[in-house]
N, CA, C and O atoms as CSV, one atom per row, in Angstrom:
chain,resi,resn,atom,element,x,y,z
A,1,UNK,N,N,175.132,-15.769,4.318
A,1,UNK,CA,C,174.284,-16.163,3.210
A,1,UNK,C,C,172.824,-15.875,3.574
A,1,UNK,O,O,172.394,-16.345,4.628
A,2,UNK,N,N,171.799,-14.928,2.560
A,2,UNK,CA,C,170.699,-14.842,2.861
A,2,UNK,C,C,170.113,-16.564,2.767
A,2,UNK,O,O,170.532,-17.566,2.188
A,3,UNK,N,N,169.039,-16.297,3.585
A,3,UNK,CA,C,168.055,-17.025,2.665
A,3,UNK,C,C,166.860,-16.970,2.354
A,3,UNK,O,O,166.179,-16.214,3.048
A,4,UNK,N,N,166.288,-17.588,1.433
A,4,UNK,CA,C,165.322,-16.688,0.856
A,4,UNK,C,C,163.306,-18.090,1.534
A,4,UNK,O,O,162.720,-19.048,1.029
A,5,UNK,N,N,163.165,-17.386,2.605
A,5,UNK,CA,C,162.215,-18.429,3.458
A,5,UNK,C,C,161.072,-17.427,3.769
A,5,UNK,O,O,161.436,-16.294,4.083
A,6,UNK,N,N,159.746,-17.682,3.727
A,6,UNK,CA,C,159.174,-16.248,3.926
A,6,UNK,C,C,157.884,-17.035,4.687
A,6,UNK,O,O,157.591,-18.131,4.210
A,7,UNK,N,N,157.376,-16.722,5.430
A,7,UNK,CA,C,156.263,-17.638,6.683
A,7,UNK,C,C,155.130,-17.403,5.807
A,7,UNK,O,O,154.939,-16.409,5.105
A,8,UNK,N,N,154.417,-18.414,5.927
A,8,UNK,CA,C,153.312,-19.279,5.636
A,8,UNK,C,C,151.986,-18.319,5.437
A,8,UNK,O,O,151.928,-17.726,6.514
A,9,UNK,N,N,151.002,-17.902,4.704
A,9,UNK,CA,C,150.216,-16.566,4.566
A,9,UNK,C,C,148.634,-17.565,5.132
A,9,UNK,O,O,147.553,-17.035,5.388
A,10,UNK,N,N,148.985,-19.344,5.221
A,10,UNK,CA,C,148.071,-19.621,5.002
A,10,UNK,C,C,147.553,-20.169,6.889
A,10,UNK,O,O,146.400,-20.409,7.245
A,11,UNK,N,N,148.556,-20.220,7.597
A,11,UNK,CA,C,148.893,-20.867,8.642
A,11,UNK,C,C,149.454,-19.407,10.074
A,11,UNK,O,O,149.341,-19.370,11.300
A,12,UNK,N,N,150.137,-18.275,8.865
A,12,UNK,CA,C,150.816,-17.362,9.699
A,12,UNK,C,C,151.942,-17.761,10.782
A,12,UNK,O,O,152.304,-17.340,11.880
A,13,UNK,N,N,152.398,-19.058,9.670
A,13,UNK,CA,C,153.952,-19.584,10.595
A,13,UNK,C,C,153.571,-20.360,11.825
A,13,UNK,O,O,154.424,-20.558,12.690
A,14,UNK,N,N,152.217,-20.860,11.974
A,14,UNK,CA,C,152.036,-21.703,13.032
A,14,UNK,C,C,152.290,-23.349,12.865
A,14,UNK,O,O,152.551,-24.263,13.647
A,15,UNK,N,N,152.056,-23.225,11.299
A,15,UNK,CA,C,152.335,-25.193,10.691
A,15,UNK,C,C,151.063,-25.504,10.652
A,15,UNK,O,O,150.637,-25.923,9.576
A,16,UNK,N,N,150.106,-25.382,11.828
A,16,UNK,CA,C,148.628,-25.726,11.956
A,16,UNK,C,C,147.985,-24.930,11.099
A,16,UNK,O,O,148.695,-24.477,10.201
A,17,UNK,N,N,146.591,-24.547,11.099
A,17,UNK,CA,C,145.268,-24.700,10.434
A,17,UNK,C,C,143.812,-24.662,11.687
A,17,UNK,O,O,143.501,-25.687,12.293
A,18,UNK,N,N,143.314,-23.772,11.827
A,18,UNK,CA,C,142.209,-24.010,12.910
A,18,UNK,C,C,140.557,-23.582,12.479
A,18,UNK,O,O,140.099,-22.439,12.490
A,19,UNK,N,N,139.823,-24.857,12.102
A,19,UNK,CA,C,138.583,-24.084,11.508
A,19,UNK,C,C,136.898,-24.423,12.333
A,19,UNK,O,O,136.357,-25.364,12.913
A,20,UNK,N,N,136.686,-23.523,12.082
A,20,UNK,CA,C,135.630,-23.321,13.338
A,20,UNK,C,C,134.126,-23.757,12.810
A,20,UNK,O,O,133.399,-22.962,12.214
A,21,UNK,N,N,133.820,-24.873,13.051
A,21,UNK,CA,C,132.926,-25.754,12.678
A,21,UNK,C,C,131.281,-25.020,12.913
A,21,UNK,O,O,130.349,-25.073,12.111
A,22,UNK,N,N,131.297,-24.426,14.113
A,22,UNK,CA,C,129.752,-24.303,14.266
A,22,UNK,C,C,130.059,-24.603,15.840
A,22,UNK,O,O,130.812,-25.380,16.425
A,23,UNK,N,N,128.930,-23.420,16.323
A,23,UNK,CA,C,129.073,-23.810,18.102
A,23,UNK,C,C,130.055,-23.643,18.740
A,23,UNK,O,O,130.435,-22.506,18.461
A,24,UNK,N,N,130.734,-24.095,19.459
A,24,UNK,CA,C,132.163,-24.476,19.989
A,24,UNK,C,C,133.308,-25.882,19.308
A,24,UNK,O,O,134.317,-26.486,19.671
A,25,UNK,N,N,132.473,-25.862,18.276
A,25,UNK,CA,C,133.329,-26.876,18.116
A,25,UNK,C,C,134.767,-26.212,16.898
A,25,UNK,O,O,134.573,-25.278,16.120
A,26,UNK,N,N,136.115,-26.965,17.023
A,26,UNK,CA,C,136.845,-26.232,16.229
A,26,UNK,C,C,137.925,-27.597,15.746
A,26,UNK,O,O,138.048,-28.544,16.523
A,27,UNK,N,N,138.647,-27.579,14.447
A,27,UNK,CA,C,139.003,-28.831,14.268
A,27,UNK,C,C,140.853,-28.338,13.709
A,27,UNK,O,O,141.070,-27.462,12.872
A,28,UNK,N,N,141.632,-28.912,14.212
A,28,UNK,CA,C,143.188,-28.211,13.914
A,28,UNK,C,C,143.844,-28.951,13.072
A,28,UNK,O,O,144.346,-30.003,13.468
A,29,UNK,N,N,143.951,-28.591,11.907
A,29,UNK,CA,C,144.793,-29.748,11.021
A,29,UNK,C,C,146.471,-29.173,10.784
A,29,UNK,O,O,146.921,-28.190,11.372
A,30,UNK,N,N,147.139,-29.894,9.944
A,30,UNK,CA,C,148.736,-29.588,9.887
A,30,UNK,C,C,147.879,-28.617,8.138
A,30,UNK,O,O,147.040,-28.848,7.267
A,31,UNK,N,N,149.043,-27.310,8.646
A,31,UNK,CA,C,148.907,-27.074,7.014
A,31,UNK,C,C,149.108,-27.660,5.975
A,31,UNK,O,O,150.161,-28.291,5.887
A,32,UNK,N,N,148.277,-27.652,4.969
A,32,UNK,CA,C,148.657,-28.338,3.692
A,32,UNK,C,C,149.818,-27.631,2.578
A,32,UNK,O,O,150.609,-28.231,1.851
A,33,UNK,N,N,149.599,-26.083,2.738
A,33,UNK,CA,C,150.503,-25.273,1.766
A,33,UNK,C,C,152.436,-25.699,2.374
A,33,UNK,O,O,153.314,-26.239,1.700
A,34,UNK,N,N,152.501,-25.307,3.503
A,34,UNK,CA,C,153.844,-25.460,4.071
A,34,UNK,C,C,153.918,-26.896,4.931
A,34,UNK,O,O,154.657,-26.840,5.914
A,35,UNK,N,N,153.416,-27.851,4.749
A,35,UNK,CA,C,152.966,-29.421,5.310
A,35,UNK,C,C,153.415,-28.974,6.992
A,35,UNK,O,O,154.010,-29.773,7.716
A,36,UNK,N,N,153.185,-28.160,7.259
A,36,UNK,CA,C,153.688,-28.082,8.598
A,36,UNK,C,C,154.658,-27.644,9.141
A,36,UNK,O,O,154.937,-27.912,10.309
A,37,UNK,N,N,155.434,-26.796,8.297
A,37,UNK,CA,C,156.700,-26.433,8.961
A,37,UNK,C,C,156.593,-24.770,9.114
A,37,UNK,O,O,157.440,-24.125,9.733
A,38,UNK,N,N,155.475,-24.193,8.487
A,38,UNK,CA,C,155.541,-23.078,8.589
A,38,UNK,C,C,155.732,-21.776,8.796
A,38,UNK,O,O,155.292,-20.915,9.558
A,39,UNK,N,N,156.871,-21.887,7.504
A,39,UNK,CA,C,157.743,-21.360,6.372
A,39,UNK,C,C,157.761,-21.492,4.979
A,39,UNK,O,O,157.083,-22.517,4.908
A,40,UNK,N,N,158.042,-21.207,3.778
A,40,UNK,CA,C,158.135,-21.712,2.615
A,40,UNK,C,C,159.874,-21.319,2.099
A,40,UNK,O,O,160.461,-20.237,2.129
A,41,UNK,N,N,160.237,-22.365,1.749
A,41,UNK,CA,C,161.484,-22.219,0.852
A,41,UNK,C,C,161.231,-21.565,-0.856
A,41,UNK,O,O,160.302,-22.002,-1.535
A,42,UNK,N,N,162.144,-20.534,-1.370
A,42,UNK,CA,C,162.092,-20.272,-2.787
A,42,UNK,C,C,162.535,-21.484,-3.164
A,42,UNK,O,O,163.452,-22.140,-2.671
A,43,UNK,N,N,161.778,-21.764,-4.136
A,43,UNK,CA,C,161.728,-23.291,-5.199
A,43,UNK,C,C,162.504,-22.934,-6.090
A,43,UNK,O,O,162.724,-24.008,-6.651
A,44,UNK,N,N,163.235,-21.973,-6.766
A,44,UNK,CA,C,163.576,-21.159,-7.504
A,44,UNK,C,C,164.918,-21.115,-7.301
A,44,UNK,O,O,165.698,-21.402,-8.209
A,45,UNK,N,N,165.381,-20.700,-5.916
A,45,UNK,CA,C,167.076,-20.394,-5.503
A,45,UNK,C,C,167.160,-22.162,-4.569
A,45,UNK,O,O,168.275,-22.550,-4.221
A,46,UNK,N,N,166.071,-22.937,-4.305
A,46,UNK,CA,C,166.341,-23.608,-2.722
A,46,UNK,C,C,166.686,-23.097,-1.593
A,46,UNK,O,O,167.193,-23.817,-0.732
A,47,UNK,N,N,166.437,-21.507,-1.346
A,47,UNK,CA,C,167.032,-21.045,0.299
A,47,UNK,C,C,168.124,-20.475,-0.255
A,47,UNK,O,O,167.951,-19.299,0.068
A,48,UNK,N,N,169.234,-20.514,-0.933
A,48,UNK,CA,C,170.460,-19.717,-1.018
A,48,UNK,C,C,170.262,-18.329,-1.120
A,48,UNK,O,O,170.958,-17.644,-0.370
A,49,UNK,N,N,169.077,-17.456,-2.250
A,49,UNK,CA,C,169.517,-16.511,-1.803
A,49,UNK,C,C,169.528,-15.632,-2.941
A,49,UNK,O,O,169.196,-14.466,-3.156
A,50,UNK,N,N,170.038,-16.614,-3.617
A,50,UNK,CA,C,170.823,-15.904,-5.482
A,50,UNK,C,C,169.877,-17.448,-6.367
A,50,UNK,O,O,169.953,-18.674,-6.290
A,51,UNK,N,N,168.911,-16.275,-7.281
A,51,UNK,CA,C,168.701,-16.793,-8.433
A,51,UNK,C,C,169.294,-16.732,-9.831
A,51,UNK,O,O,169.701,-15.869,-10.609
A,52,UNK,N,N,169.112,-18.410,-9.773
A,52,UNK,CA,C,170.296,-18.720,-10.743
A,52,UNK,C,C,170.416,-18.063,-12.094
A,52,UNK,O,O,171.514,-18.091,-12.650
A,53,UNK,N,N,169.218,-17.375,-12.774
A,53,UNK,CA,C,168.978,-16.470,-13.488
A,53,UNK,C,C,170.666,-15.819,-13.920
A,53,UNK,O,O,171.409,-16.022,-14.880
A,54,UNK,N,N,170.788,-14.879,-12.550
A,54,UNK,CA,C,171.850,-13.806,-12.194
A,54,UNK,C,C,173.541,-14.869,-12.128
A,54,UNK,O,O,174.594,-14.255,-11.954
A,55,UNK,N,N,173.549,-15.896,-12.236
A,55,UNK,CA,C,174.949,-15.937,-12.328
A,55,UNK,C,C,175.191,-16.557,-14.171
A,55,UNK,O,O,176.341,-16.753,-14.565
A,56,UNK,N,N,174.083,-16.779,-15.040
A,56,UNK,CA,C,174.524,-16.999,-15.978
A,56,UNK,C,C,175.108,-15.383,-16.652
A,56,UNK,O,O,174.393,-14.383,-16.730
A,57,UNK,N,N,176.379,-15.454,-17.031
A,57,UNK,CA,C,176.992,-14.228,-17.434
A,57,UNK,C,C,177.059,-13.766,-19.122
A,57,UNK,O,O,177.513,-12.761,-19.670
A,58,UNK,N,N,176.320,-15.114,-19.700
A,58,UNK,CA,C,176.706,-14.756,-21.144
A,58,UNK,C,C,175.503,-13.266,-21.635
A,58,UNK,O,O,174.412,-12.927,-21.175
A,59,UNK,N,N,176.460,-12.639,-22.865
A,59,UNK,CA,C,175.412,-11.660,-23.315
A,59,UNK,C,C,175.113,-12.161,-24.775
A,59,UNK,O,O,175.619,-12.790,-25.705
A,60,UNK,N,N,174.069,-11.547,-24.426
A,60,UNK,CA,C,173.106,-12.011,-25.795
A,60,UNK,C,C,173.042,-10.695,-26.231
A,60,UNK,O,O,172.895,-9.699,-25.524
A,61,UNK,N,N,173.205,-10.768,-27.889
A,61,UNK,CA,C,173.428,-9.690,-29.150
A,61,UNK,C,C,172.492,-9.682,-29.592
A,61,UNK,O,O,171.959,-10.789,-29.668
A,62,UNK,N,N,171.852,-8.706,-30.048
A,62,UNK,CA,C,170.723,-8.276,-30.900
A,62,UNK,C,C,170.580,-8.013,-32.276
A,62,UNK,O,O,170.881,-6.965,-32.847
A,63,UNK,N,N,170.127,-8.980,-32.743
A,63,UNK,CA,C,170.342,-9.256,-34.206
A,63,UNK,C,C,169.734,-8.322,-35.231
A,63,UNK,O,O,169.624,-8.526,-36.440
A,64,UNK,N,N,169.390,-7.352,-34.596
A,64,UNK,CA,C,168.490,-6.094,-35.361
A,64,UNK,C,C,169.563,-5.005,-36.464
A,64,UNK,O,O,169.062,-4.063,-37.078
């Protein structure tokens, strides 16, 4: 089973956050986009893989 997880654009899959204050000083927070796990799950499938879109099979007729 795929799944559909794609790393963090904001963090680069670290979970952290590192921002550079001025001087030497630098301050590390948990990401806010992926709260720290950095990865993101499709919200869409949940990780499976297959959007659910693709298993509804009915066809729709065109009333033209």
């Amino acid at each position: 089973m795929q799944h559909c997880a794609e790393r963090c654009r904001f963090c680069m899959g670290t979970g952290s956050v590192t921002v550079e204050l001025g001087g030497d000083q630098k301050e590390v927070s948990r990401c806010i986009n992926c709260d720290g796990v950095g990865s993101l799950t499709c919200t869409t499938c949940q990780g499976s893989g297959i959007q659910p879109r693709y298993l509804d099979r009915r066809e729709f007729k065109d009333d033209d």
